[in-house]
N, C-alpha and C positions, 0 to 999 in steps of 0.2 A: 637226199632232202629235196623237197621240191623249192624251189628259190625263185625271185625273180626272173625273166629274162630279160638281158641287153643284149641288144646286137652290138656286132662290132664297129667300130669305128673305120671307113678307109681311108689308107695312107694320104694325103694330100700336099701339093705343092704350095708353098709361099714364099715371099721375099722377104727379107729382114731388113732395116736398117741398123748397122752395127757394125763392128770395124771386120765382122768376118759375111756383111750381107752381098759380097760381089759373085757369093756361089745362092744358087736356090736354096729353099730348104725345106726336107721331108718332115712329116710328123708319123711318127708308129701308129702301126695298128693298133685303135686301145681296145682291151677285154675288161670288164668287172670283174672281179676277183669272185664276186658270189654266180655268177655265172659260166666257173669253170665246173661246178657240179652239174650244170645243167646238158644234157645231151643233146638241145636240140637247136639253143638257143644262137649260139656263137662256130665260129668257124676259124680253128687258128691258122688254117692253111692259107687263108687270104693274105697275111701277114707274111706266113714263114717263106713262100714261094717265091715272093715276088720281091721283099727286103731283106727278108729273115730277121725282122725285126720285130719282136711285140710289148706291146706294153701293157702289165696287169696293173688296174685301177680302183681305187676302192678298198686296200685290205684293211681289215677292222684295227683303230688304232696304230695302225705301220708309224702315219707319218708322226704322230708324237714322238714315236721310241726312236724313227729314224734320225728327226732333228736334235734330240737331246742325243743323242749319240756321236751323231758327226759336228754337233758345236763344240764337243769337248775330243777331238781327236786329235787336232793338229796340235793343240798347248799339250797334251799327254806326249803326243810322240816327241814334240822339243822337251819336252822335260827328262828324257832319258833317252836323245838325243844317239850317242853313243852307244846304243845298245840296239839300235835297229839299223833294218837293210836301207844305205841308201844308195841311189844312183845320180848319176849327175849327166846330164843331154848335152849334146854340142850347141843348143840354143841359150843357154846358162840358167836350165831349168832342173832344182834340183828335188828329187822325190823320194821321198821318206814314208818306209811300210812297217804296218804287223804285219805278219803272215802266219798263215793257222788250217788249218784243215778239219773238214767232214770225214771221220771214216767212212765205210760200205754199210751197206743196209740197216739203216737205221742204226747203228753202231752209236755215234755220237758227235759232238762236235771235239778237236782235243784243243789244250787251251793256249790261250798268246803268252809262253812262259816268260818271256825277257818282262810282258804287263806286270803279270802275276808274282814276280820277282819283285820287282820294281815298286808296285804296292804294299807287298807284304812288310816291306823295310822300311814304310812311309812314316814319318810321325805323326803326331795326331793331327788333323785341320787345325793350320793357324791362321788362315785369311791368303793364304797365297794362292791365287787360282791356277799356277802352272804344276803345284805339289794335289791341288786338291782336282785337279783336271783326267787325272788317271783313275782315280776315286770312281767321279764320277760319271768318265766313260767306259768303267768295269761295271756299274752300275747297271745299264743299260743292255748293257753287250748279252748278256745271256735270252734276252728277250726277241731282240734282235735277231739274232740266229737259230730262233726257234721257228719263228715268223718265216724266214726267208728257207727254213729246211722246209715246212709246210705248205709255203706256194710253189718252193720245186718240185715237191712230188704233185701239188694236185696240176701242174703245168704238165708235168713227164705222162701223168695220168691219162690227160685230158689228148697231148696227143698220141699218146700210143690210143684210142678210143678211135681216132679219128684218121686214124694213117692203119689199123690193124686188119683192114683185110684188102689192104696191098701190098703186105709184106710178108716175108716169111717166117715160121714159127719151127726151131726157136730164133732168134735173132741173131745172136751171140751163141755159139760153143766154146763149153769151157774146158780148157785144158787140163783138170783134173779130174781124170775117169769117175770121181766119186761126188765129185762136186756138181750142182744142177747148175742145166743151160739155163742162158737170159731168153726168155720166151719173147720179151717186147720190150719197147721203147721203157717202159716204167720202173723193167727188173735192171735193165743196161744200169739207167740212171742209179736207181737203189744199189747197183751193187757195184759201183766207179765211186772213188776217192774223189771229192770235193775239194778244191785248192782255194780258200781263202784269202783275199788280200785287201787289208786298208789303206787305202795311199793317202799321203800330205802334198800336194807341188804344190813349189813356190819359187817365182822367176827373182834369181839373186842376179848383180852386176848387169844388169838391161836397165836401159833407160824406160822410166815408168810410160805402161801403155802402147808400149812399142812391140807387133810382133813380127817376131825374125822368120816365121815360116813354122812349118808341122814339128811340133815336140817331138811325136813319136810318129815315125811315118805311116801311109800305108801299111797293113797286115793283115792276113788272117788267124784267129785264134788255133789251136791245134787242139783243144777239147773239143765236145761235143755240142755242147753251147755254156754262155756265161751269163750270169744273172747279176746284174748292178742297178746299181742305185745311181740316178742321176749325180753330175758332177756340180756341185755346190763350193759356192765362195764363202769364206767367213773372213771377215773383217777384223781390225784388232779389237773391236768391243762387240764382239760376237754374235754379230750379225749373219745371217747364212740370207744367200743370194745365190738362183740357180745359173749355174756357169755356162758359159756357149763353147762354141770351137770344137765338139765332138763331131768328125765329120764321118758320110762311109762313102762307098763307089756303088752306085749303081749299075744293072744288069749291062749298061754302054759304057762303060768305063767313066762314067763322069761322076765330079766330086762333088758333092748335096751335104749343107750342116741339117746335121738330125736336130730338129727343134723338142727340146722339151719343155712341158709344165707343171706347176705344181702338184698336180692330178698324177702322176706318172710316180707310183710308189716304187715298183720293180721292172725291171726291163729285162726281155731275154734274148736273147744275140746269139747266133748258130753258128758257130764255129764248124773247122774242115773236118772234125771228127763225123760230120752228117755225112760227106762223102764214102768213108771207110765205112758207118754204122747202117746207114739207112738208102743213099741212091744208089748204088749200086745192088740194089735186093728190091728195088721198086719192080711189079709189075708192069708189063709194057701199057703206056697208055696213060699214066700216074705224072705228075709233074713235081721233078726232086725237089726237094730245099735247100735255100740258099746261103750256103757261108758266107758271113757277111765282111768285106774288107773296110778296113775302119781306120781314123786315125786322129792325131790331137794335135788341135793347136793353143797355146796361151798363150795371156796376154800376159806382162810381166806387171806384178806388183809388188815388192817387197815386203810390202805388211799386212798384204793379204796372201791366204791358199788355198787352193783348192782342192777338197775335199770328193774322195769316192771309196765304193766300196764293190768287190768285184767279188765272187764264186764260179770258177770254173769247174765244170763236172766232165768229168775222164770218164773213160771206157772201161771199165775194170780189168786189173791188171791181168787177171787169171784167162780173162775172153781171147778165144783165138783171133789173130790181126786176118784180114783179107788177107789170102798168096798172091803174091807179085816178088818179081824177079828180087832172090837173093835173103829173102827174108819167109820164106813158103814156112807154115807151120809155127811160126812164132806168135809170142801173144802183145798183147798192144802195151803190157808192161816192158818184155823185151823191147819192142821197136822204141818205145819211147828214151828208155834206156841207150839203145843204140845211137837214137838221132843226138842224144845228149854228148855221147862220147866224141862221135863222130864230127860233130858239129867243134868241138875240141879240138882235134884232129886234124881241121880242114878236109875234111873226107868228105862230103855231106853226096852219096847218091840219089838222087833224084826220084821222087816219086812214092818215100818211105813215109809214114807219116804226116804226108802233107800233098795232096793234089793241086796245090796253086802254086804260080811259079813264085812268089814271095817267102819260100823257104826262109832263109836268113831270117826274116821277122817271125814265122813261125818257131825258129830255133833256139830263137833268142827268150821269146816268151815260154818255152816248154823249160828252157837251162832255171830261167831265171825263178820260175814258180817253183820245178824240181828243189833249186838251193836254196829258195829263201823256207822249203818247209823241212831243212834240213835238221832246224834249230833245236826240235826234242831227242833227235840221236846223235848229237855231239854230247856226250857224256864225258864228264872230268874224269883225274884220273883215281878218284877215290867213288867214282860211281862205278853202276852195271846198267848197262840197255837189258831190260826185263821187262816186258808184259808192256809194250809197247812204250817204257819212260825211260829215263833214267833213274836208275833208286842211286840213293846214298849209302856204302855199305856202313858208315856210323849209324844208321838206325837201326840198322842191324847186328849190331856188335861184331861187324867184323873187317878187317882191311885184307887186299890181296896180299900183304907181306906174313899174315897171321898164319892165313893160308897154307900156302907155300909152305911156311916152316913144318907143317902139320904133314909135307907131302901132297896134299889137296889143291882141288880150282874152285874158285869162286864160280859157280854156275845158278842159271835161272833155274829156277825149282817149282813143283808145286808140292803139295804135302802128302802126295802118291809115292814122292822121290822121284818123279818121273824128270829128263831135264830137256827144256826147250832151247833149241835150236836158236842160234842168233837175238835169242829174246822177245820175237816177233811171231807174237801170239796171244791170244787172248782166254784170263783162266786166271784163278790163285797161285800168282807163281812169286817169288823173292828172292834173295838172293843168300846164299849158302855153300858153305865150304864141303866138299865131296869129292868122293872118289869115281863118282859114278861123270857119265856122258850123254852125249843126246844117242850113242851110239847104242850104250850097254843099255839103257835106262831111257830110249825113247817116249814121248808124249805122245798113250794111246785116248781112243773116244773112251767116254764112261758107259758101261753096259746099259742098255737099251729096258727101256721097261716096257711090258707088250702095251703095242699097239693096236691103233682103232683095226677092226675088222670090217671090208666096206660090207660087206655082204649084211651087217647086222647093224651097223652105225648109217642108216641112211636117211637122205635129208627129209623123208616123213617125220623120223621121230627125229631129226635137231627142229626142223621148226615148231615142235610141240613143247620141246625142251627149253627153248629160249624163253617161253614163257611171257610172251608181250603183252597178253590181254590185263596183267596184271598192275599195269604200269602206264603212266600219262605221255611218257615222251622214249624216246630212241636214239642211240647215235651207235653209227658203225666205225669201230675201232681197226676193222682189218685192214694193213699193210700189205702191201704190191706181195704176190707170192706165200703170205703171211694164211698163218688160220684164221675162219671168219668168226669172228669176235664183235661182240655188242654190249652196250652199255643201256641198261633199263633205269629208269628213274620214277621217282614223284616225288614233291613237297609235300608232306602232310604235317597235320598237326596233331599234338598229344590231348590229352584231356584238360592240361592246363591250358592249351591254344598256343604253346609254343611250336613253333616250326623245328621241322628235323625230316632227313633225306631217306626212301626209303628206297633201296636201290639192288639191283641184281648184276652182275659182268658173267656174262656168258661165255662160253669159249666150246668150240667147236673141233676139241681132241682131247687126252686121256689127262692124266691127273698125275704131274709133276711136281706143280706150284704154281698157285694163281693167286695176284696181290694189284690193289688199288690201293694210291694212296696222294696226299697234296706232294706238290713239286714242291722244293724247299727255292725260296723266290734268291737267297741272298747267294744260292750256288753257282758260279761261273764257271765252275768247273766242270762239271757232267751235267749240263742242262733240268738241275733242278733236284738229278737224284739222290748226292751225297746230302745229310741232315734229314732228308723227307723222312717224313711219317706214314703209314701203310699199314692199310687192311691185311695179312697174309694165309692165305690157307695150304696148311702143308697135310700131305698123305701118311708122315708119319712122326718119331720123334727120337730121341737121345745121338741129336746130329753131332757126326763127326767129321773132321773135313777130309780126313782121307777114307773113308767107308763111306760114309753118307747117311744116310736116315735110315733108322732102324721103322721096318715097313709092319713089325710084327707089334707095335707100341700104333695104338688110334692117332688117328692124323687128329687137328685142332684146325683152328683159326682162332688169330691173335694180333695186337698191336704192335708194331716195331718202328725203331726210327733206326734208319740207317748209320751208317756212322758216317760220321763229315769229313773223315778221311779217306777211311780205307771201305774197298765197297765189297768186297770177302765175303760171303753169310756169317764165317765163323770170328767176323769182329763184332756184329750184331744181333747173333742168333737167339739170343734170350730176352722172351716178350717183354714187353711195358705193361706190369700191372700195377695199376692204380686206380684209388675210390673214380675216377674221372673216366677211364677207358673201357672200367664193367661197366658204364653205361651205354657203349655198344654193344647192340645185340646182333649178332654176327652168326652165320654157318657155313657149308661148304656141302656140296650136293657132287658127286661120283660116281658116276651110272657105267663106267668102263668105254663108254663112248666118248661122254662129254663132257665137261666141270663147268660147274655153276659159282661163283663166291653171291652172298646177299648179305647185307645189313642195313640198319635201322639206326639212323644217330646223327646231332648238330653238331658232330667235330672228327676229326682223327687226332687220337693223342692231344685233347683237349685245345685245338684249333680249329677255333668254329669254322662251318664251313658260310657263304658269305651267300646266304638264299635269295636276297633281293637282287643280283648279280652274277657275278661269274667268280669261279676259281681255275686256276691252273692245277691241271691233272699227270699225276703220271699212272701208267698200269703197264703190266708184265704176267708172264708166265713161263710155263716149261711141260715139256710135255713127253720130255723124253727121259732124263732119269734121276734118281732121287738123291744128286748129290751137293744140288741147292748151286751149281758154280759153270753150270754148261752156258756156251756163249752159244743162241741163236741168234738169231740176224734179225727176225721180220714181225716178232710178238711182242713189244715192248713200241709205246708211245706216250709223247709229252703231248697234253692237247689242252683245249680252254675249252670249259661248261660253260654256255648259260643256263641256269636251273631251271628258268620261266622264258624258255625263249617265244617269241613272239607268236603268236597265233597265226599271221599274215605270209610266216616263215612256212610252213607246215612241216610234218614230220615225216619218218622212215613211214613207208606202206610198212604197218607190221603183219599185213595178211603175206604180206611176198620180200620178206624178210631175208629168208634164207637165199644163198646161190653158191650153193656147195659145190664145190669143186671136182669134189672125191678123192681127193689127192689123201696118201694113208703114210703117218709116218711123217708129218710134215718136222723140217728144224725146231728144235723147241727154242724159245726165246730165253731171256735171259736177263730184262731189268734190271733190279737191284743189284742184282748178282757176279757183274761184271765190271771189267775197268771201262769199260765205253759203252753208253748207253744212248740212244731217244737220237 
């Protein structure tokens, strides 16, 4: 899209007065968030080189979602008090977290269960705002996290764009012969685990106003970089007031408080993982980026705390770690693993995931993120860790003792009887009494349905295919690595003069399953997808979930709403007909190269869609086999429309639409279809 340009903002010195102004104090480099799409306009490397600090400005709606969010964090987290991590500082500064994680590639967010627990037991609102405070910062929270997944990737985007031809391709190899290397800065990002954390501090036993010196000292992060949210006060009458004492070191070793303002939506901070990922693969001549050493000081207040919210993004586990002595061939999941143990141990060699001599602080923050995301695979002893949770075996009518008695193990299943391993995997799988193993009865891929041929699928005929002349407006749906995908639109109106959406999703591989449809807004849980409602076009019919679609029965397109539980196809495979949903006029187009979905209609499943405004989106597909439950990684996204966007905005060139890859065979994604999604 063509967008305004900003330039950036450079970093500048000032003096504070304020009980921390005896140090200087830097301001970040700011970027406009609408100006990360622009290639010409901004330069994140002025920032990242010289502070490693930047700050995105401007995201549409952040700061409303982010203040109703962090107003109600600290009364949620005392309200179930006992159920979260807390740590306590030698300056009597005690901190209180959620902690939660991003899976890999667009995967999903999983959720803050001890919240979610916590909530679900809630009574109704009776006026108490510490009961009704979790309410309504579960409220928020999925929006939240949608936000801050969307300016990571256009962040990771924006600089593998601008660092990719001085570096080398691919970036990352992956230690699984079958599995594809990270080509750039954007696939690294997309395919490392995300470490979530909300924190509460609050200075208990200090005399008010008084500070003892740095909370948390000196460190450097050990991800790749961290993405937060300025550190804010809230008051006992829920005031929010932006916090000071975030200090870092500059390139001379001297201490600077990084000044924030209200303008400063998201901040991104470069952790030592830039050493291991990116300067040491700089060509000569290039000037690395700097991990940034940081630290906190507070002031104590009792009846105030201070709120933040942090996203560390990891190297993905699978990626080979640089060789250095003792660890040669290992991947960044091992090393991390190792420093964890090790640092246990008192063993910590030098030099292992961590290139600054602040190790300790590094070890300390890798243990502590590691444990605090430990909280969905502590399973009771009447659950199973299956498909990345815990299940309960009462929902499934069974205990281990029933078991047993039978001769049998309680194992992860899917409905092939295939058995997955440790339960860490993604797929229809649940828990079931058997004889079988992951040994006898291993978890194979689903047979492959042919793919695109490049020699006859070439990007002549996809951008004939895509079809834009038809259509007012454009937005590109493709994800880092992902098939290239587009959304076509207009507003039109019927004969009565009522408005209704006439629209096409295009997809740029073979014919799996390809589905649009509204985010369901009240889902916390898989960012939108459990409840949604959805356009789907499938290639064939009489779905079973261990065979899969009978391809010799005509594909359709049809209404579905997912189920709000369980995300299986085969909890929700049977369409929504109703006088309301035949008035989508709906089809699906199949050329063996490409799929098309198009329809015509003001609702899904009789949910208008809101034309004077924007909606929340999700879409997905598959392109690999017809068994409606394969997990891709990179063809499924949560996004926001505007229907009538701005004219001043302008739109996709759809004369030069296409920029095909040629890649044949790509992952098929996976939407609806899986435990983790967007």
């Amino acid at each position: 899209m063509l967008l305004p340009k900003v330039a950036a903002v450079p970093a500048f010195l000032v003096v504070l007065a304020s009980h921390v102004s005896a140090y200087p104090a830097i301001s970040p480099t700011r970027i406009a968030y609408d100006s990360l799409d622009d290639a010409i306009s901004i330069n994140l490397l002025d920032g990242l080189t010289i502070d490693g600090v930047v700050s995105v400005t401007g995201i549409p709606s952040f700061d409303e979602v982010k203040r109703g969010l962090m107003s109600h964090l600290h009364a949620c987290i005392m309200s179930i008090d006992g159920d979260v991590t807390t740590e306590h500082y030698p300056d009597g500064t005690i901190r209180r977290s959620f902690a939660a994680s991003t899976m890999p590639n667009g995967a999903g967010p999983r959720p803050i269960k001890s919240l979610e627990d916590f909530v679900a037991g809630l009574p109704p609102p009776d006026g108490s705002s510490e009961l009704e405070s979790c309410q309504l910062f579960l409220g928020h929270l999925a929006s939240f996290r949608s936000t801050v997944d969307r300016v990571t990737e256009k962040f990771a985007e924006r600089l593998s764009a601008e660092m990719g031809s001085s570096l080398p391709k691919p970036l990352l190899l992956n230690s699984d012969p079958s599995g594809q290397d990270y080509g750039d800065i954007a696939e690294v990002v997309s395919g490392g685990v995300h470490l979530e954390h909300f924190h509460s501090y609050q200075g208990e036993n200090r005399a008010m106003g008084v500070d003892d010196g740095e909370t948390i000292q000196f460190h450097t992060d050990q991800g790749f970089f961290i993405a937060f949210t300025p550190g804010l006060i809230i008051s006992p009458d829920g005031v929010l007031e932006l916090s000071d004492g975030f200090f870092v070191q500059d390139s001379n070793g001297e201490k600077q408080l990084m000044e924030f303002t209200i303008e400063d939506d998201l901040v991104f901070m470069l952790g030592d993982g830039v050493n291991q990922i990116i300067n040491n693969k700089l060509d000569k001549g290039h000037t690395g980026l700097r991990a940034t050493p940081h630290a906190l000081t507070l002031t104590a207040h009792d009846d105030h705390a201070r709120v933040w919210y942090g996203r560390m993004v990891l190297a993905p586990n699978d990626a080979y770690f640089p060789s250095v002595t003792g660890v040669a061939d290992s991947t960044f999941g091992e090393v991390r693993q190792f420093i964890i143990e090790s640092s246990t141990n008192g063993d910590i060699p030098m030099g292992i995931g961590c290139s600054t001599p602040n190790m300790k602080a590094v070890i300390t923050t890798a243990r502590s993120l590691e444990e605090g995301n430990e909280e969905a695979t502590a399973c009771t002893e009447d659950e199973l860790f299956c498909w990345f949770r815990c299940m309960a075996l009462a929902d499934y009518n069974l205990t281990f003792d029933s078991c047993i008695e039978r001769n049998l193990q309680v194992q992860c299943m899917n409905p092939r009887g295939q058995v997955l391993e440790n339960g860490e995997g993604h797929g229809d799988y649940f828990p079931e009494c058997t004889n079988r193993t992951h040994e006898s009865n291993p978890v194979t891929e689903f047979p492959m349905i042919d793919q695109q041929d490049a020699a006859v699928c070439t990007s002549e005929k996809w951008d004939e295919f895509i079809g834009a002349d038809g259509y007012d407006h454009m937005m590109e749906l493709t994800l880092p690595n992902g098939t290239e995908t587009y959304l076509l639109w207009s507003v039109i109106e019927d004969g009565a003069g009522s408005k209704k959406v006439k629209a096409r999703l295009a997809f740029d591989n073979v014919f799996g399953w390809l589905a649009i449809g509204l985010a369901n807004m009240e889902d916390t849980h898989l960012n939108g997808m459990n409840g949604a409602s959805i356009i789907m076009a499938v290639p064939g019919g009489n779905y079973a979930a261990d065979t899969g679609l009978d391809l010799s029965v005509d594909g359709s397109v049809a209404t579905y709403k997912i189920d709000v539980e369980q995300t299986a196809f085969r909890f929700w495979s049977t369409p929504i007909e109703t006088d309301e949903t035949k008035t989508t006029v709906a089809e699906f187009e199949d050329t063996g190269c490409f799929t098309a979905l198009t329809f015509e209609s003001d609702h899904i499943n009789g949910i208008k869609f809101n034309l004077n405004g924007t909606d929340e989106m999700i879409w997905g597909g598959n392109s690999n086999d017809i068994w409606m439950a394969y997990h891709g990684s990179t063809h499924r996204k949560r996004f926001t429309i505007d229907w009538n966007p701005p004219a001043d905005e302008g739109e996709d060139d759809k004369s030069g639409a296409s920029m095909k890859s040629g890649f044949v065979g790509a992952i098929s994604l996976a939407f609806a279809l899986t435990v983790l999604i967007l």
